[in-house]
C-alpha positions as CSV (number, residue, x, y, z in Angstrom):
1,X,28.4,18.2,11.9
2,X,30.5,17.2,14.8
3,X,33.9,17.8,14.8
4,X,34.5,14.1,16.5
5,X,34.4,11.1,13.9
6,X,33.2,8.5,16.3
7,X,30.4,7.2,15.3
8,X,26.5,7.7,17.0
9,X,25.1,5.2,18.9
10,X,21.3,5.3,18.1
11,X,18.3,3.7,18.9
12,X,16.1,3.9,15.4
13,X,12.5,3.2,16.0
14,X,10.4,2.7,12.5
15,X,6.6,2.1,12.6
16,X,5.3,0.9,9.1
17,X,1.3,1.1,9.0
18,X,-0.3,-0.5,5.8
19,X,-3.6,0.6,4.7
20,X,-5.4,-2.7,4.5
21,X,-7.4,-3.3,1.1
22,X,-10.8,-2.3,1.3
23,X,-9.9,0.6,4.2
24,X,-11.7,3.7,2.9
25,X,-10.5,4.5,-0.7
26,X,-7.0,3.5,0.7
27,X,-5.6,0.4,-0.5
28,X,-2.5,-1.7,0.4
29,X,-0.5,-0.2,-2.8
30,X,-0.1,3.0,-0.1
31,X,2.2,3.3,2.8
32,X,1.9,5.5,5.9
33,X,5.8,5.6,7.6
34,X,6.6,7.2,11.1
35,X,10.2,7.6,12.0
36,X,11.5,8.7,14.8
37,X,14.8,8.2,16.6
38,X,17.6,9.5,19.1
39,X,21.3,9.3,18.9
40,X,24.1,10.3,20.6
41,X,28.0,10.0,19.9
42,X,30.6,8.8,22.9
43,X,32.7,11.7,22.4
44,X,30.7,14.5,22.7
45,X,27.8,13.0,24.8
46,X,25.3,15.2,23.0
47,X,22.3,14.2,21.4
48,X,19.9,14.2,18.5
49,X,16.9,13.0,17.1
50,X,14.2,13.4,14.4
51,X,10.4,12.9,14.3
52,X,8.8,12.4,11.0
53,X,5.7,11.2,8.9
54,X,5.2,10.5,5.7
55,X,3.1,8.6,2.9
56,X,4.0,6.9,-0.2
57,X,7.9,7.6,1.1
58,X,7.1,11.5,0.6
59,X,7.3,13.3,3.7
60,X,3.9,14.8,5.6
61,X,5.6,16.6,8.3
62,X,8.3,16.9,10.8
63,X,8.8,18.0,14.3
64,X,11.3,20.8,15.0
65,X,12.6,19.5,18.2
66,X,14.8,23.0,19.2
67,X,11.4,25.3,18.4
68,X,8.8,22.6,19.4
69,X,6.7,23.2,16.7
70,X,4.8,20.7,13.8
71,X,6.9,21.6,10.3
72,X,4.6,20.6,7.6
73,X,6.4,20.0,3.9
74,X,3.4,21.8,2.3
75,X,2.2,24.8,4.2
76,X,-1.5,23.8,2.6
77,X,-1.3,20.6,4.3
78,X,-2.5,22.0,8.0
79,X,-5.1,23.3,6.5
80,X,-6.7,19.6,6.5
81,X,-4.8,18.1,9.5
82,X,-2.8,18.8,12.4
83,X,-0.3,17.1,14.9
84,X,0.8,18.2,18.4
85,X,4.3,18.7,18.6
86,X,4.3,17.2,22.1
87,X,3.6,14.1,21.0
88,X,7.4,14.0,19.4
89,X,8.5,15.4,22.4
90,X,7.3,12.8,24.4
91,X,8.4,10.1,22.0
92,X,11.9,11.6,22.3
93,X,11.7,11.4,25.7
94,X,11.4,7.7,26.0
95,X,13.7,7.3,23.1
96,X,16.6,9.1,25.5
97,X,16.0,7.3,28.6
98,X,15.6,4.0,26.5
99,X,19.5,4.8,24.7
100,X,20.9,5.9,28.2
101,X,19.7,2.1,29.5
102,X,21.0,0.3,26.9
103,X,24.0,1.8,27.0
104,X,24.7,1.7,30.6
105,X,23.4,-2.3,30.9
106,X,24.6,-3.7,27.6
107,X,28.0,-4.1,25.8
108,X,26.7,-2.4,22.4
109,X,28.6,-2.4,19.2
110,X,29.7,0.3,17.1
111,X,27.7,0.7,13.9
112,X,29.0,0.8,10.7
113,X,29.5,3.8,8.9
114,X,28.2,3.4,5.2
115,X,29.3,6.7,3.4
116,X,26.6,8.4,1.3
117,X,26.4,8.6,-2.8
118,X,25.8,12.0,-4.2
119,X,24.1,13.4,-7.2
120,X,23.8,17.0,-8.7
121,X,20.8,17.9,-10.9
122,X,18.7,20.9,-12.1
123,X,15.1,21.3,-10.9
124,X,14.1,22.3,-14.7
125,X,16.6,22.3,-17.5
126,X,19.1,24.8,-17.6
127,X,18.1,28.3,-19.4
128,X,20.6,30.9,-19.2
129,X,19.1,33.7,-17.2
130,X,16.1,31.7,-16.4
131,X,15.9,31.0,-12.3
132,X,16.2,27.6,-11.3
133,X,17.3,25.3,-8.3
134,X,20.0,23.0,-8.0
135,X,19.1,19.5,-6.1
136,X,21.7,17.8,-4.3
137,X,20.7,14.5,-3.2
138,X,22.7,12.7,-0.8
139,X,21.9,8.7,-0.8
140,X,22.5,5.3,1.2
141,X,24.3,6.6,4.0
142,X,24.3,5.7,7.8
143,X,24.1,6.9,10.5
144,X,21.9,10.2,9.9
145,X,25.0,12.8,10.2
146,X,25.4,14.8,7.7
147,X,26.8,18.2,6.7
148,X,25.5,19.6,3.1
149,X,27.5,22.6,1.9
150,X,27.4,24.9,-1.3
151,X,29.8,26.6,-3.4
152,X,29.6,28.7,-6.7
153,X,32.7,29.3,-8.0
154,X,34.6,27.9,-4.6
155,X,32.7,30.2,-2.8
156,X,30.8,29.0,-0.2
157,X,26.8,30.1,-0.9
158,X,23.9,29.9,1.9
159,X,20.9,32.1,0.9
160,X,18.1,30.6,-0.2
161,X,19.4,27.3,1.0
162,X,17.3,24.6,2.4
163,X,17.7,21.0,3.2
164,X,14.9,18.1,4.1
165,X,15.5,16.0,7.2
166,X,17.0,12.6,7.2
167,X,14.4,10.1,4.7
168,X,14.5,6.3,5.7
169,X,15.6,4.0,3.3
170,X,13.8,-0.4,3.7
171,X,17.6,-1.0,4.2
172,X,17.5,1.6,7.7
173,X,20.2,3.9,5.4
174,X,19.4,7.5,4.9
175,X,18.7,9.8,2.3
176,X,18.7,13.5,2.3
177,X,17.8,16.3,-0.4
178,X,19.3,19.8,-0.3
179,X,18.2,22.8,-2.4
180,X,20.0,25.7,-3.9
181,X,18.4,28.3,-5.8
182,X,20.1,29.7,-8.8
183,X,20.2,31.9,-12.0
184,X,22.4,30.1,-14.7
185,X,24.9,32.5,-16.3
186,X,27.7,31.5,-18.3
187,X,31.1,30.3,-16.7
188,X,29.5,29.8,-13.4
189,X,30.2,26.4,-11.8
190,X,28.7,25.1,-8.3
191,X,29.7,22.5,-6.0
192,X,27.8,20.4,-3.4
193,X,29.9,19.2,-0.4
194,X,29.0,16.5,2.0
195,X,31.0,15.6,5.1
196,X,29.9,12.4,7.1
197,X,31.5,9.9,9.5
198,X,31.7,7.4,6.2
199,X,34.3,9.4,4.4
200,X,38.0,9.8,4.7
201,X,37.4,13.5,3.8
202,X,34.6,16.0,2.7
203,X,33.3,14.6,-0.4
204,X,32.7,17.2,-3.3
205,X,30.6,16.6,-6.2
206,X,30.5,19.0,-9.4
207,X,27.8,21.1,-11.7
208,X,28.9,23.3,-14.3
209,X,30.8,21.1,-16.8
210,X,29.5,18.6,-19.3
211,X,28.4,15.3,-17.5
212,X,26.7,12.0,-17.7
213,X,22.7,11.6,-17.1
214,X,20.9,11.0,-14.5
215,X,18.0,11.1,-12.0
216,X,17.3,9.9,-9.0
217,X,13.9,8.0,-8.2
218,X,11.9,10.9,-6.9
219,X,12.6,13.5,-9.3
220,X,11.5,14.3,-12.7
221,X,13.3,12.5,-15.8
222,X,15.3,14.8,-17.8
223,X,17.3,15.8,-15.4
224,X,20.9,15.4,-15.6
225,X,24.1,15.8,-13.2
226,X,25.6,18.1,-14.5
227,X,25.2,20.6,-17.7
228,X,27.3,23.1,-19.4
229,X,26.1,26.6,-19.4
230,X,26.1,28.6,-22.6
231,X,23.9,29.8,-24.7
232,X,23.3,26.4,-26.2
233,X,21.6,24.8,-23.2
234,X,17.8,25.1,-22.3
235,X,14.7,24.2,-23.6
236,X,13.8,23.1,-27.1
């Protein structure tokens, strides 16, 4: 993230297609969602943008603007489909000059920055010595800046970690998921810490101790925020 805190001006383009009943064996209970936008803060002048697709509010695809190339969140997926990358392209093209207008011929508003809420869970539950992957999902925040970083015993930790890209919420907040593989052992503790224009100051979130449930919609039940590890902990 940006060392400035002002906060991105950004033109946020959602298209919502509903599948109309009777369409095919697709009904109106399913939901196809492109997003794409560009944003840009007043300090820095430099921009960004995404280009995604997904259904049911699970992702498709992405773009990966820097390598121009179609990112699809299962591999298998472009084994049935495909997507030209320059169609994002072009898309962010418009997007640009549109912002760049606006912003010379209007007297815009700053948005408001909403900071994000942040949960730590297991992937499975916790077996000592039995790999697994921490999920740390990042919620209800705006605008789509956001730094996730990962500690294990204060240390900061980045292999094997990966992130999604910026999930719309109906209310045009944000959501994000990062991913941390990791083999419980016993005394080990982790931390996930999120920096975004919303807070006062990097905001860290725990795993290691004993903790309250929880799961956020979109991941399995069972799952809780944090767990102790000893011996005790894993399946029945």
């Amino acid at each position: 993230m940006g060392a400035g805190r002002g906060v991105p001006m950004a033109q946020l383009a959602l298209l919502t297609l509903l599948a109309l009943p009777g369409a095919g064996a697709v009904t109106g209970d399913h939901m196809h969602s492109q997003v794409n936008f560009y944003q840009r803060t007043d300090q820095s002048q430099r921009g960004s943008g995404e280009y995604m697709q997904d259904f049911d509010h699970e992702e498709m695809f992405h773009v990966d603007l820097e390598r121009k190339e179609t990112v699809w969140r299962l591999p298998d997926f472009s084994k049935f489909t495909s997507f030209e990358a320059q169609g994002a392209l072009s898309n962010m093209a418009v997007l640009k000059n549109n912002l760049e207008i606006l912003i010379q011929r209007s007297n815009h508003t700053r948005a408001e920055n909403v900071p994000p809420e942040v949960t730590v869970f297991p992937e499975d539950p916790v077996e000592l010595g039995e790999p697994n992957v921490l999920i740390c999902f990042v919620d209800k925040f705006f605008p789509p800046v956001l730094s996730v970083t990962w500690l294990k015993n204060g240390q900061e930790v980045t292999e094997g970690v990966s992130e999604t890209d910026f999930y719309p919420r109906p209310d045009y907040s944000f959501r994000k998921f990062s991913y941390l593989p990791f083999l419980p052992s016993q005394g080990d503790f982790y931390d996930c810490r999120v920096e975004h224009w919303g807070l006062p100051e990097p905001f860290t979130k725990h795993w290691g101790e004993a903790g309250v449930p929880g799961d956020p919609a979109g991941h399995r039940a069972g799952s809780q925020d944090s767990w102790v590890l000893s011996p005790a902990v894993g399946r029945e």
